[in-house]
C-alpha positions as CSV (number, residue, x, y, z in Angstrom):
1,X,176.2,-71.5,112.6
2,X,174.4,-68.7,110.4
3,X,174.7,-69.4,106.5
4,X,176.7,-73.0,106.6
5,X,175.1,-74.4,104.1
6,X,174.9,-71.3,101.6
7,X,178.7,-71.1,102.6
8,X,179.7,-74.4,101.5
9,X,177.9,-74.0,98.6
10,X,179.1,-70.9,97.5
11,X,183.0,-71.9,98.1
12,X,182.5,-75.1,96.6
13,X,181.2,-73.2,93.7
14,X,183.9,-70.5,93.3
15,X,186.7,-73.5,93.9
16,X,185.7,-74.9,90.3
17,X,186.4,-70.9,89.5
18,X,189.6,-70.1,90.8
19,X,191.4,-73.3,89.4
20,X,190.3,-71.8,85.8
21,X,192.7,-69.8,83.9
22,X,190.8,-68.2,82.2
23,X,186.6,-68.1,82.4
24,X,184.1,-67.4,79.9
25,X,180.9,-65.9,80.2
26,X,179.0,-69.4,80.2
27,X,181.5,-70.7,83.2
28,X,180.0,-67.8,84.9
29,X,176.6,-68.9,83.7
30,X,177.3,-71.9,85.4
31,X,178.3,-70.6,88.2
32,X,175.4,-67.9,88.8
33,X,172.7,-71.1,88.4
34,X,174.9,-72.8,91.4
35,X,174.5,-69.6,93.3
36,X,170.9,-69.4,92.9
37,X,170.3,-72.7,94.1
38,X,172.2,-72.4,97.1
39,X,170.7,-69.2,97.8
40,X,167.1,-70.1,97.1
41,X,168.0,-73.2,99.8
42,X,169.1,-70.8,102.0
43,X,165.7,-69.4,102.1
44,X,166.3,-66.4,100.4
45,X,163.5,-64.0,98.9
46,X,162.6,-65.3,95.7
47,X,162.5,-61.9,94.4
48,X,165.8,-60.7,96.0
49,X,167.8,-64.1,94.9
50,X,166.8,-63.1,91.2
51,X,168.0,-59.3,91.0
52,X,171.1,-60.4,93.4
53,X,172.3,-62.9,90.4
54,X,171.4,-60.6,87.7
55,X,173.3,-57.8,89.5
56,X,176.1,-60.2,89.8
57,X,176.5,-61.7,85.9
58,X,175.8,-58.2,84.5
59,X,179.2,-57.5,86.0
60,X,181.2,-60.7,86.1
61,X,180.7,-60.9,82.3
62,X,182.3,-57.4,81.7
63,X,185.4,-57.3,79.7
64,X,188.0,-56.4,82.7
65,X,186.8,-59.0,84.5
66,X,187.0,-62.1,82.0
67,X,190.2,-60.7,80.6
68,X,192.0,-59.9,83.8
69,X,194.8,-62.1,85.1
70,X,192.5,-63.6,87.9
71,X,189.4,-64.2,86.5
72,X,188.3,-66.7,88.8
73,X,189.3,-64.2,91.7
74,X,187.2,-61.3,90.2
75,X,184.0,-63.0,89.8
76,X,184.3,-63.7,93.5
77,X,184.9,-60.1,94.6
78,X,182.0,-58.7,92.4
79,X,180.1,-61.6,94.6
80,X,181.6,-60.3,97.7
81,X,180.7,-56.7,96.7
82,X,177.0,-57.5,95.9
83,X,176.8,-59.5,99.0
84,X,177.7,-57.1,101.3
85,X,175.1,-54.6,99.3
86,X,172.5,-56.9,100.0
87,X,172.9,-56.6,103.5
88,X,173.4,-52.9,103.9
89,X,177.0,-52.0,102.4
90,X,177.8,-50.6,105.5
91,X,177.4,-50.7,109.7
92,X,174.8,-49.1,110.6
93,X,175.1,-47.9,114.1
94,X,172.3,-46.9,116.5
95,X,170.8,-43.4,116.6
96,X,172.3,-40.9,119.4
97,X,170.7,-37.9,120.1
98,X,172.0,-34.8,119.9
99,X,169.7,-33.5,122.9
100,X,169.6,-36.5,125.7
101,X,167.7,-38.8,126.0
102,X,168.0,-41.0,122.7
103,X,164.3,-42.5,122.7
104,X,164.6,-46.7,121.4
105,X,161.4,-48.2,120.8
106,X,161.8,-52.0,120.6
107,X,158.9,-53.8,118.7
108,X,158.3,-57.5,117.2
109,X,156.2,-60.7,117.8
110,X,156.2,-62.0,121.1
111,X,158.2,-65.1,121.3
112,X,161.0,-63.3,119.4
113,X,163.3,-62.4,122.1
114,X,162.2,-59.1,122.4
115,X,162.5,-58.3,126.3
116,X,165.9,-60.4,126.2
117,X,167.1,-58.8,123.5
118,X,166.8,-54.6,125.0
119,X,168.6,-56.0,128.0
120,X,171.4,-57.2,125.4
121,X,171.3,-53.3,123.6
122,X,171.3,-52.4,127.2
123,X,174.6,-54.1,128.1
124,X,175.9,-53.4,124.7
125,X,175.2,-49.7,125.2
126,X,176.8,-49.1,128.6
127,X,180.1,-50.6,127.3
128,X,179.8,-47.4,125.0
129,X,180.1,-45.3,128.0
130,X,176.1,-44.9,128.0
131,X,173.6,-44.6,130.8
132,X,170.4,-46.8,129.5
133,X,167.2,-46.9,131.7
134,X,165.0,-50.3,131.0
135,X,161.4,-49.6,130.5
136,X,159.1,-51.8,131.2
137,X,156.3,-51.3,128.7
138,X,155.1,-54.4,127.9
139,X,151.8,-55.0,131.0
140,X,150.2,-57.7,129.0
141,X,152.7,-61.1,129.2
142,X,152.9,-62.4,132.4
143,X,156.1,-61.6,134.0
144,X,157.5,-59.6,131.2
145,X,158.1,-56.8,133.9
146,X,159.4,-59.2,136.1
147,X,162.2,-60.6,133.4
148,X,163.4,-56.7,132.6
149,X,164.0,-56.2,136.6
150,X,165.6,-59.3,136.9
151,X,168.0,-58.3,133.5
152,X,168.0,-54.7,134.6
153,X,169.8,-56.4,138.4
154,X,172.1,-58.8,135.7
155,X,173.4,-55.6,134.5
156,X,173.0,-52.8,137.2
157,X,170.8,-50.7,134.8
158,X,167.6,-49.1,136.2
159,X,164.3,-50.4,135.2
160,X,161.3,-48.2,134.9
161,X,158.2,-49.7,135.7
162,X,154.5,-48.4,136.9
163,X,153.0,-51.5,137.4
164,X,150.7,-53.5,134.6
165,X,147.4,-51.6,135.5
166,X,148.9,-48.1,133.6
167,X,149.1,-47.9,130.0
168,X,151.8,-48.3,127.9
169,X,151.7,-45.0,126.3
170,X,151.7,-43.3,130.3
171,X,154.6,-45.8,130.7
172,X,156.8,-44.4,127.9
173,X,155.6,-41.0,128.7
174,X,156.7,-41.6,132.3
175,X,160.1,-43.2,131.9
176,X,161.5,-40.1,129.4
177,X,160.5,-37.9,132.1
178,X,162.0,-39.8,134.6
179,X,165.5,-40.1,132.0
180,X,165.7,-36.7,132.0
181,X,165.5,-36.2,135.4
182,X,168.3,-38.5,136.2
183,X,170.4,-38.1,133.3
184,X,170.3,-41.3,131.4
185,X,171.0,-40.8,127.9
186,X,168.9,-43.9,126.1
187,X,165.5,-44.5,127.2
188,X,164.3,-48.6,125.6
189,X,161.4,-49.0,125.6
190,X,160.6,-52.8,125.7
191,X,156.5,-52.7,124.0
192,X,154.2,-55.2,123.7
193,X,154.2,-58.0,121.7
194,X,151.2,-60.8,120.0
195,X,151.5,-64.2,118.0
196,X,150.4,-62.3,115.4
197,X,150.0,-58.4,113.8
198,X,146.4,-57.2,114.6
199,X,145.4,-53.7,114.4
200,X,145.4,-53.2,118.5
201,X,149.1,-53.9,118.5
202,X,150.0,-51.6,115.7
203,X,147.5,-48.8,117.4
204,X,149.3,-49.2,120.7
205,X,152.7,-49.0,119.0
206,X,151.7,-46.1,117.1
207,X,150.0,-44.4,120.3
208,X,153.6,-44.6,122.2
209,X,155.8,-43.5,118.8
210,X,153.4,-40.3,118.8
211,X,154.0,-39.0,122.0
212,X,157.9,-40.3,122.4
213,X,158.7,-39.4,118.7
214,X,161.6,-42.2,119.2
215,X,164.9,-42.0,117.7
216,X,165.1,-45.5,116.9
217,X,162.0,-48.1,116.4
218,X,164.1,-51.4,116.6
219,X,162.4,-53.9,115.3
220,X,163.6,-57.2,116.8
221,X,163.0,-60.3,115.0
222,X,163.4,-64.4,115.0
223,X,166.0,-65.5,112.3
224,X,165.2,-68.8,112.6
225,X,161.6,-68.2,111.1
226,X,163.2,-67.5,107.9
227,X,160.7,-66.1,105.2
228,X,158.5,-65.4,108.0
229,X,160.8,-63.2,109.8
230,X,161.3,-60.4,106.2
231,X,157.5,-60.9,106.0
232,X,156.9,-59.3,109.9
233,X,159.6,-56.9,109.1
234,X,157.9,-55.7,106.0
235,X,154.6,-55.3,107.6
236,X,155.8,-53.4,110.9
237,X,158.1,-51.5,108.4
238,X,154.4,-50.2,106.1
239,X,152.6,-49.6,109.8
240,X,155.3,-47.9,112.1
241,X,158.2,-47.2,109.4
242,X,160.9,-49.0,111.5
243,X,164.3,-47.4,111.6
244,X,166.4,-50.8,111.9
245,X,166.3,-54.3,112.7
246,X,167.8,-57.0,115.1
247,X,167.8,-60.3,114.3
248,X,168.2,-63.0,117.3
249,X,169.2,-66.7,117.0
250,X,171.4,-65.7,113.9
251,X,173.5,-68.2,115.3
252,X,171.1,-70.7,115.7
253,X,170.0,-70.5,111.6
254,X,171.9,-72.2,109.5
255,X,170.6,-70.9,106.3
256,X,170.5,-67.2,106.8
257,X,167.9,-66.3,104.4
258,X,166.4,-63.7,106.6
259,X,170.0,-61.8,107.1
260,X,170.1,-61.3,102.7
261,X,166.5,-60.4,102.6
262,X,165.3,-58.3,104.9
263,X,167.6,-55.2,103.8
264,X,166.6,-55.4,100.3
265,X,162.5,-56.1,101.0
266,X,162.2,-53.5,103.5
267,X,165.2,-51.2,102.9
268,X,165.3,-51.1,106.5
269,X,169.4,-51.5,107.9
270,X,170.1,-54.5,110.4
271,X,171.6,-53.1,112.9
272,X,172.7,-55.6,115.5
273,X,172.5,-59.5,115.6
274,X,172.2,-62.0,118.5
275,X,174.7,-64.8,118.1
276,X,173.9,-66.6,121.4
277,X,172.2,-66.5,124.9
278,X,174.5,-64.6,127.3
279,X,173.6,-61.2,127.9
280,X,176.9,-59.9,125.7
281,X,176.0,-62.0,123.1
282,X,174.6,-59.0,120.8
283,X,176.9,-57.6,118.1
284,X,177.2,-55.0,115.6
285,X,175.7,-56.3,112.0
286,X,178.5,-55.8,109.8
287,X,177.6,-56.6,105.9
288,X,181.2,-56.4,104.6
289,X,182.4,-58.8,107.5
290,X,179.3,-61.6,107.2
291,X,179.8,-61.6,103.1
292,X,183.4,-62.4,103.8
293,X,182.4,-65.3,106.3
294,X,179.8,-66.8,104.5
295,X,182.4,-67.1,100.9
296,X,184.8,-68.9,103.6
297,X,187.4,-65.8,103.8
298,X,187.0,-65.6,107.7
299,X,186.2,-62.0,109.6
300,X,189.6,-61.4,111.6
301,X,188.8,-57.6,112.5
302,X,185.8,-59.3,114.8
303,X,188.2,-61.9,116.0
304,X,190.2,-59.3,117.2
305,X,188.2,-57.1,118.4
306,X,186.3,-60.2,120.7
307,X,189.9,-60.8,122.0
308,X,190.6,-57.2,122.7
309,X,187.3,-56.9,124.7
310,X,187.9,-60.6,126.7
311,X,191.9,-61.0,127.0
312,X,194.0,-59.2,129.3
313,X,196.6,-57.7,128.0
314,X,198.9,-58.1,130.9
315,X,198.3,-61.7,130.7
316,X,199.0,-62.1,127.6
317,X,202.6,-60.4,128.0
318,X,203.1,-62.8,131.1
319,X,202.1,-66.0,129.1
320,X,204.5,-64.9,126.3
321,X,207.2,-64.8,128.8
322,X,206.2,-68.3,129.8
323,X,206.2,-69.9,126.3
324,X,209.7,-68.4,125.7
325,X,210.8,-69.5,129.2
326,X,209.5,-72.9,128.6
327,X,207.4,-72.3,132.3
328,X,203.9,-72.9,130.6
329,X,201.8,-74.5,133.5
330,X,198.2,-76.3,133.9
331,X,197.3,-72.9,135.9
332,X,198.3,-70.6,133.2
333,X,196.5,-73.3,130.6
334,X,193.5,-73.3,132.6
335,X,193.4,-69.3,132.4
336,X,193.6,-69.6,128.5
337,X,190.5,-71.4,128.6
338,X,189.0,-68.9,130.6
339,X,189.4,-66.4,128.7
340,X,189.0,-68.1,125.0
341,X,185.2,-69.1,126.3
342,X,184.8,-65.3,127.2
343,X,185.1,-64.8,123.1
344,X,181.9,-67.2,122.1
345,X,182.0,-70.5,121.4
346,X,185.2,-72.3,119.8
347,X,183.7,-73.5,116.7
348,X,182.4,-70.0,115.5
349,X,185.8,-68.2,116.6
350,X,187.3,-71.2,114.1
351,X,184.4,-69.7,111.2
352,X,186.3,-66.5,111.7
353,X,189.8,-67.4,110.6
354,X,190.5,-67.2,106.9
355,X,191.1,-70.5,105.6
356,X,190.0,-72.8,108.2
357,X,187.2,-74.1,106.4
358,X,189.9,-75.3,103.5
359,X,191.8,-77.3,106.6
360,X,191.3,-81.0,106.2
361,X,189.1,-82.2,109.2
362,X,188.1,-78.8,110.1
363,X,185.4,-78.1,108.0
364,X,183.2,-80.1,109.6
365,X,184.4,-80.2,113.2
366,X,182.5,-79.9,115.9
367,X,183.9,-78.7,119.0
368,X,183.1,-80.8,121.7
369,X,182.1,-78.6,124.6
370,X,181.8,-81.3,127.3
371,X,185.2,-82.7,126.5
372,X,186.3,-78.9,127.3
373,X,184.7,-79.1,130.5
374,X,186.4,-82.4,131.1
375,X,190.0,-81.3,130.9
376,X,188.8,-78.0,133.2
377,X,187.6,-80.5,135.8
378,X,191.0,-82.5,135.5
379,X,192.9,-79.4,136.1
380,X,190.9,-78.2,138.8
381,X,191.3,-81.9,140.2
382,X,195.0,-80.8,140.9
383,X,196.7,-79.5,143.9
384,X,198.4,-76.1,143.2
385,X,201.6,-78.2,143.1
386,X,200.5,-80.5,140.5
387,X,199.5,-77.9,138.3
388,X,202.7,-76.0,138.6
389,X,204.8,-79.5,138.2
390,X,202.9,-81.9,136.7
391,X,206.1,-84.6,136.4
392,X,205.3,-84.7,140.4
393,X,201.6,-86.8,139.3
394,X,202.5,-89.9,140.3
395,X,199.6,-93.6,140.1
396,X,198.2,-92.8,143.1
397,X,197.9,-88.9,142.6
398,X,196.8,-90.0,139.3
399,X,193.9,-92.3,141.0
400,X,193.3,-89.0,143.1
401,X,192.6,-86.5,140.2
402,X,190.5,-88.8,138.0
403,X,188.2,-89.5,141.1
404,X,188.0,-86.0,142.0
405,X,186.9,-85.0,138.5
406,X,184.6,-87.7,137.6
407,X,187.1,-89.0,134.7
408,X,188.7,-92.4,133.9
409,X,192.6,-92.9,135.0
410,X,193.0,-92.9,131.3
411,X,191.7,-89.4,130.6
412,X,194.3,-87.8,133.2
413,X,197.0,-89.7,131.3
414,X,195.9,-88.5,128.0
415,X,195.6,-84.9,128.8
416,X,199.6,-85.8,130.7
417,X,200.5,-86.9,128.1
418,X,199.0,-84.0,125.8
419,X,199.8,-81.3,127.7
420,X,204.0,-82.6,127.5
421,X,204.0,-82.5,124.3
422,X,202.5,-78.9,123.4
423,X,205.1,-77.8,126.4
424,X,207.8,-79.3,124.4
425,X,206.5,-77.7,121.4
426,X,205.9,-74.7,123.1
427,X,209.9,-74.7,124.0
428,X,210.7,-75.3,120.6
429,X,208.9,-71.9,119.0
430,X,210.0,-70.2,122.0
431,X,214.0,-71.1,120.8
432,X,213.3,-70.6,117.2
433,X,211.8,-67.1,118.7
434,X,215.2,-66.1,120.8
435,X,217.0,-67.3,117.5
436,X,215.0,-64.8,115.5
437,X,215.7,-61.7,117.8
438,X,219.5,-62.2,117.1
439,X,218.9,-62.4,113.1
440,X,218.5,-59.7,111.0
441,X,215.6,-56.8,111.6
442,X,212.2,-57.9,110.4
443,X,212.3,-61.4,111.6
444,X,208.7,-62.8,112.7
445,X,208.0,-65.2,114.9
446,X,206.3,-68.6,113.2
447,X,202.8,-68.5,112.7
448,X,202.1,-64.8,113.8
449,X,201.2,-62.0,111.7
């Protein structure tokens, strides 16, 4: 996950902090050489790591923060504050025309996920009610056209595409035309890439921004490549003067150093980030929410919102019911799964709960993704019957389910045995629940908000 290491650093830092009753300005000291460390290992600009800390101690050494009640407490929001700053202060949302269509031009090195990645603002665009149309600009990489049809039929968005014997710049000119005549409101233009920036790229690029005059010029960069990845975003920035950036694999780094310095070098915004392979795995950068993740204090407004776009509501009434009824079945379990897997991966939905980091065994859990697929084959070993009464499992249906999913006798006994016990539990919260509705007004349930 993005930033682990600068985040354990940083909350093991501000832990010494918040026990103190009061702090003085060489506690902060202290602190502020701990943060560039962990920063600087975090492989952040060199440059940006030393005005961030200044930035930082100028104001955590002010009067009304050392003398305030929560000292401790204030240095870490002035971190928080200066944090989110470095990355952009705010969302930065992608350009919309006020006269249709809004022109993207995607650009980057090849290799960083550039064709993938406009299928992703594709799919991320018509769940905004949008119309995109797929261009298919780059005629150089074999099959490049080929892999935007193929994500253009993943997604049911039209690809636009005159072969890889007409030029780009025809290409873009082409596909606008062809936008307007069909009413699509974004045109992405998927360009070129090389291993490296030579001056044909950047002349092609430039060629195609001239005669589309885009809205946007997205450029779309590796976050694993670290320092490399500010560097390319500086020079595209100088050549084309690149209106935002994307940064793929951001789940896959686990410093982050390009996320904190690629605002600040190029003072370019990032505007979206890829957190994993599915196509609907591209999200809205938020600086305020990834500076209160990386100091450990969760990001619950994109937890919700990731379970607003993948639960059903209905569902989630109906399994209510259940828990209160004590009526909580494998099938209904199984459907939980479904739809929690729908949200991302368990361990990052875990990153985004406040707290969870400070739970013992948690911090450095890993959840096991094939013993997930494990208890899903076990469940889907079952008759219908057996997952609506499982006290009806018996040795030999036992024997049955454990062959049929490829598990040991003892597995199906263990997840028995486990899935009794959160039913009991289940019954108890939904009692204490029924209790509650005949107290007083303002009772909440255990555990929710």
């Amino acid at each position: 996950m993005a930033f682990e290491g600068l985040s354990s650093r940083l909350q093991e830092t501000f832990n010494k902090l918040r026990g103190k009753g009061k702090v003085s300005e060489s506690d902060v000291n202290e602190a502020m050489r701990e943060v560039r460390l962990a920063l600087l290992e975090a492989d952040v600009n060199f440059k940006v790591v030393k005005d961030f800390v200044n930035k930082v101690k100028e104001k955590a050494i002010g009067k009304e923060v050392l003398k305030s009640l929560t000292p401790g407490q204030q240095v870490i929001k002035v971190v928080n504050d200066e944090l989110t700053q470095l990355m952009g202060g705010t969302q930065s949302k992608i350009a919309l025309s006020s006269k249709p269509p809004t022109v993207v031009m995607m650009v980057g090195l090849q290799g960083a996920g550039k064709t993938t990645t406009t299928g992703k603002l594709a799919k991320y665009l018509q769940k905004q009610n949008r119309h995109p149309l797929l261009v298919a600009g780059d005629i150089y990489r074999p099959a490049a056209i080929k892999q935007l049809q193929v994500l253009g039929e993943q997604i049911k968005a039209p690809v636009f595409t005159m072969g890889d014997k007409t030029s780009p710049v025809d290409i873009a000119r082409g596909a606008i035309e062809y936008a307007k005549a069909q009413h699509l409101d974004y045109v992405l233009i998927d360009t070129a890439g090389r291993l490296h920036i030579d001056e044909a790229l950047m002349d092609e690029l430039k060629q195609i921004k001239e005669v589309t005059k885009p809205d946007e010029i997205l450029l779309v960069v590796d976050a694993m490549t670290g320092q490399d990845a500010v560097n390319v975003a500086e020079s595209f920035n100088n050549q084309l003067e690149i209106t935002g950036v994307i940064l793929t694999k951001l789940d896959g780094d686990t410093r982050g150093g390009a996320a904190l310095s690629v605002k600040a070098v190029t003072g370019t915004p990032i505007k979206f980030a890829g957190m994993g392979e599915k196509l609907d795995a591209l999200e809205p950068f938020y600086p305020d929410r990834m500076a209160s993740r990386i100091l450990g204090m969760g990001d619950v407004l994109t937890l919700i919102e990731k379970a607003q776009a993948n639960i059903d509501a209905e569902k989630a009434k109906e399994l209510e019911r259940k828990i209160r009824k004590a009526e909580f079945t494998f099938e209904d379990f199984l459907n939980q799964m479904e739809q929690v897997k729908k949200m991302g991966p368990l361990d990052e939905l875990l990153g985004m709960m406040p707290g969870m980091n400070k739970v013992k065994g948690l911090k450095d859990m890993q959840v096991d993704e094939k013993q997930l697929a494990r208890i899903e084959g076990i469940i889907r070993s079952m008759t219908k019957e057996e997952k609506q009464k499982p006290e009806i499992i018996n040795s030999s249906r036992r024997r049955r389910i454990a062959k049929g999913s490829g598990t040991s006798i003892q597995d199906v006994n263990r997840l028995l045995k486990q899935f009794e016990d959160m039913r009991k539990m289940m019954k108890q919260f939904g009692q204490m629940a029924q209790k509650g509705k005949k107290k007083k007004k303002g009772f909440k349930f255990p555990f929710l908000p």
